[in-house]
Structure formats: C-alpha cells, structure tokens
mmCIF file as gemmi writes it, N, C-alpha and C atoms, coordinates in Angstrom:
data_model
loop_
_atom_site.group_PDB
_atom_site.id
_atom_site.type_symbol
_atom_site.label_atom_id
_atom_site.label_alt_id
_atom_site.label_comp_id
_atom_site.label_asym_id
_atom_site.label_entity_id
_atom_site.label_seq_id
_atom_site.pdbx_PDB_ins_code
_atom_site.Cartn_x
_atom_site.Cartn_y
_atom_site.Cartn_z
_atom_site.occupancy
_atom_site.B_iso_or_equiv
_atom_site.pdbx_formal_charge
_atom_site.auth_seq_id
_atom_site.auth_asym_id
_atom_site.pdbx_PDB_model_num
ATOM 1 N N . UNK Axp A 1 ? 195.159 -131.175 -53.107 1 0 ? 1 A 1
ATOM 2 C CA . UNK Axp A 1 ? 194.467 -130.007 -53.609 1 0 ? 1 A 1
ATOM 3 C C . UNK Axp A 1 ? 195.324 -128.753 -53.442 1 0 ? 1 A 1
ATOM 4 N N . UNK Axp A 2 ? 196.469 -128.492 -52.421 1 0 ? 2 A 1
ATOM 5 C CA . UNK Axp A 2 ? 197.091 -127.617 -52.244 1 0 ? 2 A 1
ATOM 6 C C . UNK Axp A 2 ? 197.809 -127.077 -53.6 1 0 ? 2 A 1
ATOM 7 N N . UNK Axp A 3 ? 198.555 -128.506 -53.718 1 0 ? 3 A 1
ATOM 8 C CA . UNK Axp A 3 ? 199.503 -128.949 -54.659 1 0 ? 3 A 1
ATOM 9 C C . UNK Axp A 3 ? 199.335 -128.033 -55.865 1 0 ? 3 A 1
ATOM 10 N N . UNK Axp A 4 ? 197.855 -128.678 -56.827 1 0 ? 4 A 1
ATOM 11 C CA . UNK Axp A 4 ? 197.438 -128.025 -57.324 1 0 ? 4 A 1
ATOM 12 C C . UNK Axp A 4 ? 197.222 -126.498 -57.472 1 0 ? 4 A 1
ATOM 13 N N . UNK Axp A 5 ? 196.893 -125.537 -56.078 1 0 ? 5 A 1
ATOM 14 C CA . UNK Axp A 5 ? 196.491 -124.893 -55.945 1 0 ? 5 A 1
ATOM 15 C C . UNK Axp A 5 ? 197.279 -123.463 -56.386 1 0 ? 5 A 1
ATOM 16 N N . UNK Axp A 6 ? 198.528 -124.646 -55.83 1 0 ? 6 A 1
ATOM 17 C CA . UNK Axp A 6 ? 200.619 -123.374 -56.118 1 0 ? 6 A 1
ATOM 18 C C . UNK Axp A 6 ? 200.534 -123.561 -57.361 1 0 ? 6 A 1
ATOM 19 N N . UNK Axp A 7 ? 200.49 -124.855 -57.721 1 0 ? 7 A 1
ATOM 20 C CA . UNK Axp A 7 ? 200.539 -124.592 -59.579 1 0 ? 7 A 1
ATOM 21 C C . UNK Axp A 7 ? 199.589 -123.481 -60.397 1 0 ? 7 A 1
ATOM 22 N N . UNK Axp A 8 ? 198.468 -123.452 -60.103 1 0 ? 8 A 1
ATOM 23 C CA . UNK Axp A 8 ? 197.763 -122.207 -60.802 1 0 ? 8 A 1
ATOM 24 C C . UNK Axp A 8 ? 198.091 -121.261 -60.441 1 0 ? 8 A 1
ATOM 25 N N . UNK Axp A 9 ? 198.95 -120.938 -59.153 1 0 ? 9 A 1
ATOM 26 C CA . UNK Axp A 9 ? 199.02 -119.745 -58.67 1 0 ? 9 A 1
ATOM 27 C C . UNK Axp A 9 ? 200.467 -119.454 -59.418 1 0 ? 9 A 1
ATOM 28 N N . UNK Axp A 10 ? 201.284 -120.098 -59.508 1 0 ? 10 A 1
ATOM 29 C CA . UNK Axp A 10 ? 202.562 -120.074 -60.391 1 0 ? 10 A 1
ATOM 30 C C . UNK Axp A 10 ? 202.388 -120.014 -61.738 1 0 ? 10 A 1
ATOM 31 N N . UNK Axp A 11 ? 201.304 -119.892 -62.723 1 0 ? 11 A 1
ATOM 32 C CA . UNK Axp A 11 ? 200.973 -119.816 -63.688 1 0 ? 11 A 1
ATOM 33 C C . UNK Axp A 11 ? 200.67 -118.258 -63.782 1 0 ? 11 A 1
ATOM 34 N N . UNK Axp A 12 ? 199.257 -118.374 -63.155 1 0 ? 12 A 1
ATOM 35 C CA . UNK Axp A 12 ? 199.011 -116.715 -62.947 1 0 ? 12 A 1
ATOM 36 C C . UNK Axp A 12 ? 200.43 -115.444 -62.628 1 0 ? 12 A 1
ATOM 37 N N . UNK Axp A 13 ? 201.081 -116.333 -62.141 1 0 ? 13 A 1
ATOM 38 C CA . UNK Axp A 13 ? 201.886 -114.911 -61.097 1 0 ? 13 A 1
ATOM 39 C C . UNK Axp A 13 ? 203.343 -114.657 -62.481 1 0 ? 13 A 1
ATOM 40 N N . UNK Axp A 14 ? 203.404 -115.954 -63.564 1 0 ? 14 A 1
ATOM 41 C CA . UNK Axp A 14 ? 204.062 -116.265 -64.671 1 0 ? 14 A 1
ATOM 42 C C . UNK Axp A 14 ? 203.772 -115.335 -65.977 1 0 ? 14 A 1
ATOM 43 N N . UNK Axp A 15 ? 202.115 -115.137 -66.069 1 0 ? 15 A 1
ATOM 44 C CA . UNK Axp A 15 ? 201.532 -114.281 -67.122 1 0 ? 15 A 1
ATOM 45 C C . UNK Axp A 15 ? 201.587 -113.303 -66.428 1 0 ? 15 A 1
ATOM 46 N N . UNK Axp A 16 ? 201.725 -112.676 -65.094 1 0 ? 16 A 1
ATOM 47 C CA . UNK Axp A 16 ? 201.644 -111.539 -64.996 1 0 ? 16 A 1
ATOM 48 C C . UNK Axp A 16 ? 203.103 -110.575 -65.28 1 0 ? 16 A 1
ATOM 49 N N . UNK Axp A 17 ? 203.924 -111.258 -64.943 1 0 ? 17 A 1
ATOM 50 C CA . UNK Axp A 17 ? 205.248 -110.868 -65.307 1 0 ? 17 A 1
ATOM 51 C C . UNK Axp A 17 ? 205.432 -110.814 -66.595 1 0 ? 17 A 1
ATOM 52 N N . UNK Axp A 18 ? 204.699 -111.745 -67.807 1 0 ? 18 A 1
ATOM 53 C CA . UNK Axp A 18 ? 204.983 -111.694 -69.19 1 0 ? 18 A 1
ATOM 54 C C . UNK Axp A 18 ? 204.29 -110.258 -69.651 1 0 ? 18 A 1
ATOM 55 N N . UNK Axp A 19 ? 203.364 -110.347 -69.09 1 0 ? 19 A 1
ATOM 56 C CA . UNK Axp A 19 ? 202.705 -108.854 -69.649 1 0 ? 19 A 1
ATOM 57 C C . UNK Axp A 19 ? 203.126 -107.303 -69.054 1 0 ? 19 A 1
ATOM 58 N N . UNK Axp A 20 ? 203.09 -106.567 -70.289 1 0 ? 20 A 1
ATOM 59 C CA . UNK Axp A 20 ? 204.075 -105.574 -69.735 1 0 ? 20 A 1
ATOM 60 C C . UNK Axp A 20 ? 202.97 -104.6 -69.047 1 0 ? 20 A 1
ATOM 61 N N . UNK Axp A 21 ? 203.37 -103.471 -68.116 1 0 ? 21 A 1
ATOM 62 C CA . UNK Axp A 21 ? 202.613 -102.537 -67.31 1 0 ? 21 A 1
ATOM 63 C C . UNK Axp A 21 ? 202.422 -102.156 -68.23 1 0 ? 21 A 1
ATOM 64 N N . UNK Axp A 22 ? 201.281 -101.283 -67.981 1 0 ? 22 A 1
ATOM 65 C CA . UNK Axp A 22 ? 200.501 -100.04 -68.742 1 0 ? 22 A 1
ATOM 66 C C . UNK Axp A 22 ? 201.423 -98.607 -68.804 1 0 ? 22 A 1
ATOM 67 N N . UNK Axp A 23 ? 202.205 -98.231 -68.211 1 0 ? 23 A 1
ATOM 68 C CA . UNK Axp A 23 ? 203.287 -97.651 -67.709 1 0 ? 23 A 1
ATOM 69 C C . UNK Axp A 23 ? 204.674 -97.471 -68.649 1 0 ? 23 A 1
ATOM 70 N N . UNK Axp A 24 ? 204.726 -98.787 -69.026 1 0 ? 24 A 1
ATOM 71 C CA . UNK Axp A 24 ? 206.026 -99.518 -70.077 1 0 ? 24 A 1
ATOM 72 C C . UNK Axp A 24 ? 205.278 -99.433 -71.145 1 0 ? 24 A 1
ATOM 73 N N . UNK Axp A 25 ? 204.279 -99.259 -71.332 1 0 ? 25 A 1
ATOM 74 C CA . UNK Axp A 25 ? 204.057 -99.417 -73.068 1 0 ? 25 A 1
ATOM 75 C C . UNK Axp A 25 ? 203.838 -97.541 -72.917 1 0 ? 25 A 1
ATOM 76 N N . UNK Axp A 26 ? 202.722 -97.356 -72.397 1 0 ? 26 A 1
ATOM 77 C CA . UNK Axp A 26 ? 202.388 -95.514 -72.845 1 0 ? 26 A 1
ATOM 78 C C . UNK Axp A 26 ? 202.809 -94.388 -72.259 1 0 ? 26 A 1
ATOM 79 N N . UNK Axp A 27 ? 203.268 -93.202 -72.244 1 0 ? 27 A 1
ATOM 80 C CA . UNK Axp A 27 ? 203.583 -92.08 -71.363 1 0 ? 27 A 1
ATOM 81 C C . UNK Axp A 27 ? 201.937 -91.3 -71.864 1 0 ? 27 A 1
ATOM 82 N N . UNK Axp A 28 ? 202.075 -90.162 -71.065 1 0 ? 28 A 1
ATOM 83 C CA . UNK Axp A 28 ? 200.986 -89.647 -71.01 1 0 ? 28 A 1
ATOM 84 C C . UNK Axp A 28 ? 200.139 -89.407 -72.008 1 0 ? 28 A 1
ATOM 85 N N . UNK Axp A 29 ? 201.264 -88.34 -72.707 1 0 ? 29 A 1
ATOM 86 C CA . UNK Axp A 29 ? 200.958 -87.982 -74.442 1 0 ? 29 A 1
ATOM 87 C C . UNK Axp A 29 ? 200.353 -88.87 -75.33 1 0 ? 29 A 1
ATOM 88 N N . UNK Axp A 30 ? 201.369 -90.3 -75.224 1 0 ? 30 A 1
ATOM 89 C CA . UNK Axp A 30 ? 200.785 -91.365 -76.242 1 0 ? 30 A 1
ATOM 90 C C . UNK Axp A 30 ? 199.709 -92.092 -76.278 1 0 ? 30 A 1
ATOM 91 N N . UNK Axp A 31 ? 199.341 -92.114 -74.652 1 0 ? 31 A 1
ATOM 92 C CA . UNK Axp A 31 ? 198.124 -92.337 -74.692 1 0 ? 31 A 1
ATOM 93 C C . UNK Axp A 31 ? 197.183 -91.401 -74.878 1 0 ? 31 A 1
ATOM 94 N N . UNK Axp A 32 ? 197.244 -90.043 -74.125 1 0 ? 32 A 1
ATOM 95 C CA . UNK Axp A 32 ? 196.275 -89.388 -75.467 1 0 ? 32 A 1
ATOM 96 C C . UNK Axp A 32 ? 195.669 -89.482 -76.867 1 0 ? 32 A 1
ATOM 97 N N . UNK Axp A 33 ? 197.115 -89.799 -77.361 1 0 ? 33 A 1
ATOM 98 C CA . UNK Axp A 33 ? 197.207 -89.661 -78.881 1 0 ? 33 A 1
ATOM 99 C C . UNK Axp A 33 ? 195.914 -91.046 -79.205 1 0 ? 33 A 1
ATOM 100 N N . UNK Axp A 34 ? 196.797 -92.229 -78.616 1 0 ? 34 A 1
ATOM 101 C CA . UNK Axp A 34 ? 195.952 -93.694 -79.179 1 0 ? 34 A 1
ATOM 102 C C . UNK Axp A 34 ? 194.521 -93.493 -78.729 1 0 ? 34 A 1
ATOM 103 N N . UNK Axp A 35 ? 194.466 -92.806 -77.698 1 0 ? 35 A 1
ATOM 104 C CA . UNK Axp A 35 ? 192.775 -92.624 -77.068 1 0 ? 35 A 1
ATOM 105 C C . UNK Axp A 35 ? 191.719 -91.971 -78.455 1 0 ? 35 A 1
ATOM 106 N N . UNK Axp A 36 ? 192.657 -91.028 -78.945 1 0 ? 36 A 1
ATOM 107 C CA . UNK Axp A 36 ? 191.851 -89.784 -80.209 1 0 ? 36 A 1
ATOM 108 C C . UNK Axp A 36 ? 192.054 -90.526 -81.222 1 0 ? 36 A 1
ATOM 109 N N . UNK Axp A 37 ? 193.052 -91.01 -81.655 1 0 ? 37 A 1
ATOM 110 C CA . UNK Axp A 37 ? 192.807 -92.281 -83.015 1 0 ? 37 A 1
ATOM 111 C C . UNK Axp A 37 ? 191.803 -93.306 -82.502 1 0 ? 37 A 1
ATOM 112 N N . UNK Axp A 38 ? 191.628 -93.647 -81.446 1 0 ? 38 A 1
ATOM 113 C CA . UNK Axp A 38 ? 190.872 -94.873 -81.387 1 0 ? 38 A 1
ATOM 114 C C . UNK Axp A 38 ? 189.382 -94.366 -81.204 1 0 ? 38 A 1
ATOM 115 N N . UNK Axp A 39 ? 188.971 -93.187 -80.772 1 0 ? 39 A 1
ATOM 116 C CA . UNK Axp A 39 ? 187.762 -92.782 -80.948 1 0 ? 39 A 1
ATOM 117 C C . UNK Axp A 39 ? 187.494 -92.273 -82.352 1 0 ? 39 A 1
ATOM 118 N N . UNK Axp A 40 ? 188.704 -91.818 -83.141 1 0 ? 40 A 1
ATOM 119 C CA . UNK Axp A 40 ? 187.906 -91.64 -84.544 1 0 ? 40 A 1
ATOM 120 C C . UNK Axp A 40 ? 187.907 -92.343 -85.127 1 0 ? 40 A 1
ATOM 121 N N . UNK Axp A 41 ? 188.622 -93.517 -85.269 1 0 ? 41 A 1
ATOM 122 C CA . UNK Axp A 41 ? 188.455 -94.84 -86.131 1 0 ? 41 A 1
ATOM 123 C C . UNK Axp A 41 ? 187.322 -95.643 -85.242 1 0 ? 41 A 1
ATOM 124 N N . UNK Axp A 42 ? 186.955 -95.35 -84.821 1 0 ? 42 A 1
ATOM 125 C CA . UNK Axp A 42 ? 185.412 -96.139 -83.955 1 0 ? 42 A 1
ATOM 126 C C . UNK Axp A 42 ? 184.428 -95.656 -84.362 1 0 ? 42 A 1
ATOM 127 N N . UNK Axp A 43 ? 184.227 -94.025 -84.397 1 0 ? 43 A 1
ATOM 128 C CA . UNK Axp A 43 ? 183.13 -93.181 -84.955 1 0 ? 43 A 1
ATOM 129 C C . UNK Axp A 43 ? 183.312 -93.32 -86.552 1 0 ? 43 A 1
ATOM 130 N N . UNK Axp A 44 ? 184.681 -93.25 -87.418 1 0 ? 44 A 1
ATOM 131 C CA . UNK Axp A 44 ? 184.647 -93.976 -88.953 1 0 ? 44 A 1
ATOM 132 C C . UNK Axp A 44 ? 183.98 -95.326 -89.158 1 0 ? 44 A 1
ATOM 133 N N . UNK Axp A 45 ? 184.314 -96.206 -88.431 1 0 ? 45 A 1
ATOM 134 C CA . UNK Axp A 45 ? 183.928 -97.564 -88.443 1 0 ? 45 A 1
ATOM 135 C C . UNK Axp A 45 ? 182.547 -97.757 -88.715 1 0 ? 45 A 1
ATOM 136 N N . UNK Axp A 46 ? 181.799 -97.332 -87.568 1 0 ? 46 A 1
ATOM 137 C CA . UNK Axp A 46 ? 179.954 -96.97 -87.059 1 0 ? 46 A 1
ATOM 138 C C . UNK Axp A 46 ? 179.636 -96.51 -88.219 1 0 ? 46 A 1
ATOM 139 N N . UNK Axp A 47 ? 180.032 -94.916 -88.914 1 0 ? 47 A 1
ATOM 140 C CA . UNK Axp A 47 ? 179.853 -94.653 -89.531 1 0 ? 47 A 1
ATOM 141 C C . UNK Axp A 47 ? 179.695 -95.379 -91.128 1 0 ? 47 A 1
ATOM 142 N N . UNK Axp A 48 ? 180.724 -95.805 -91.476 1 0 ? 48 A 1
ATOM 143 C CA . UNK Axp A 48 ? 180.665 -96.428 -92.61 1 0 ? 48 A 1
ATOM 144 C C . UNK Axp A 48 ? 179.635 -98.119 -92.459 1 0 ? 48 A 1
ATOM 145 N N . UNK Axp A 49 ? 179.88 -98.874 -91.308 1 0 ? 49 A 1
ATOM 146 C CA . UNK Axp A 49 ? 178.945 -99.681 -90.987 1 0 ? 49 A 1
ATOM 147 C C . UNK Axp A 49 ? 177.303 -99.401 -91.153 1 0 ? 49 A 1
ATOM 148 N N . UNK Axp A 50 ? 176.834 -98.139 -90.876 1 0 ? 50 A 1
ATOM 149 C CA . UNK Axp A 50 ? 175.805 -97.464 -91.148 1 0 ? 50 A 1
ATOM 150 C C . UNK Axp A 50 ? 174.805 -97.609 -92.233 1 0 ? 50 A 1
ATOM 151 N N . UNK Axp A 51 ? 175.713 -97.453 -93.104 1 0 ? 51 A 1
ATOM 152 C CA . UNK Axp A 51 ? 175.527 -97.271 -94.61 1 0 ? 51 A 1
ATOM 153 C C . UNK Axp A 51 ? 175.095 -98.618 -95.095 1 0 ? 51 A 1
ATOM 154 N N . UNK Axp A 52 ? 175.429 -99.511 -94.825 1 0 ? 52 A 1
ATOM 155 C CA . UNK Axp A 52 ? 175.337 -101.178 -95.532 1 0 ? 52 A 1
ATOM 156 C C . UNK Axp A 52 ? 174.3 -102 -94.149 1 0 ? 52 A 1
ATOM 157 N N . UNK Axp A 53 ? 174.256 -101.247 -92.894 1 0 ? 53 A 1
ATOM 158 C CA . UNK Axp A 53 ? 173.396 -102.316 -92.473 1 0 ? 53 A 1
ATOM 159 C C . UNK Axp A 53 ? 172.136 -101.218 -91.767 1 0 ? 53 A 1
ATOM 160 N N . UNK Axp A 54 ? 171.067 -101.738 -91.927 1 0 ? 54 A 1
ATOM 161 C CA . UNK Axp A 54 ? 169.785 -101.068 -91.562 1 0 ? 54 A 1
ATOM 162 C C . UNK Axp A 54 ? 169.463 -101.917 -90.531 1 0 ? 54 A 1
ATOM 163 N N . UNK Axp A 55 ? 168.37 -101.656 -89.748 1 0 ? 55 A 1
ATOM 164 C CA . UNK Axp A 55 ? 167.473 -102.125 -88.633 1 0 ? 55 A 1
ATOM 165 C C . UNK Axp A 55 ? 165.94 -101.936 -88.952 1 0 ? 55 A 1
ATOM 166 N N . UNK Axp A 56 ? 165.601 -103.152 -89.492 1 0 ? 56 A 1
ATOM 167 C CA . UNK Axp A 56 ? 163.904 -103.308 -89.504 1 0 ? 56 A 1
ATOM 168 C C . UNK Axp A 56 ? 162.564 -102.915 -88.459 1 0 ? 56 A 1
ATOM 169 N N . UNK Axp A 57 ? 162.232 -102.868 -88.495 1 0 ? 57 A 1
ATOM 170 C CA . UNK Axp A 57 ? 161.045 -103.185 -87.152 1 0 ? 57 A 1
ATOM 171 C C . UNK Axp A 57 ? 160.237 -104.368 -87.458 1 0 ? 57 A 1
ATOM 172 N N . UNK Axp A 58 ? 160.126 -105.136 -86.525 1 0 ? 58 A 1
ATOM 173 C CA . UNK Axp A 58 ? 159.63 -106.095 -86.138 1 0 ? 58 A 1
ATOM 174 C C . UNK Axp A 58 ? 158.21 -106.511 -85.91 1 0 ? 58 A 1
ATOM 175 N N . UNK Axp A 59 ? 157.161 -107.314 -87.065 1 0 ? 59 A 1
ATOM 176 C CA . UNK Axp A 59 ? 156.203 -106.666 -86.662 1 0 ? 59 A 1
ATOM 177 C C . UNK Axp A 59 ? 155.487 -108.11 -86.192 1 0 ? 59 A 1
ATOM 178 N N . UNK Axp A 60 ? 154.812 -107.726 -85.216 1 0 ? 60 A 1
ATOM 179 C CA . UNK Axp A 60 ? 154.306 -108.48 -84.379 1 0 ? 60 A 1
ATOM 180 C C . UNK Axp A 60 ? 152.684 -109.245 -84.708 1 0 ? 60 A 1
C-alpha cells in the first residue's frame, strides 16, 4: 500500500510542476485587464442569454 501510495504522490507532485504559477502567466496589469474582459463578456453573455430563454412559474 505504501508502494502505491509514492506513486500517486509522484504523479501529483509531476502535474504540479507541469502547470505553470499564476505568477508566470499574469503580472498585475494583465490580470486586471483579463478580470474586466471577463466580467464584460459574462454580463454580454447573461445578457444576450436573456433574450431567448425565459423562466415560467410553476403551477402547482
């Protein structure tokens, strides 16, 4: 069971090195930036989603 145990742990500790820090991909600015595109293409999204789907009430 040990055996096993290094192997998952050598897997995990494998993807963590593949994935890059949060650090290495954004500096401060850029994440700003992706934060404000990603809230207005979320509020566009909702928005236009809006339009084509309604919510009934349910009647009992």
């Amino acid at each position: 069971m040990a055996r096993k145990h290094k192997g998952t742990l050598a897997v995990i500790e494998q993807i963590y090195q593949d994935i890059p820090a949060f650090t290495d991909i954004f500096t401060e600015e850029s994440f700003y930036t992706f934060a404000f595109c990603f809230v207005c293409a979320t509020i566009l999204v909702a928005f236009i989603l809006s339009r084509f789907i309604t919510i009934k009430p349910v009647d009992f």
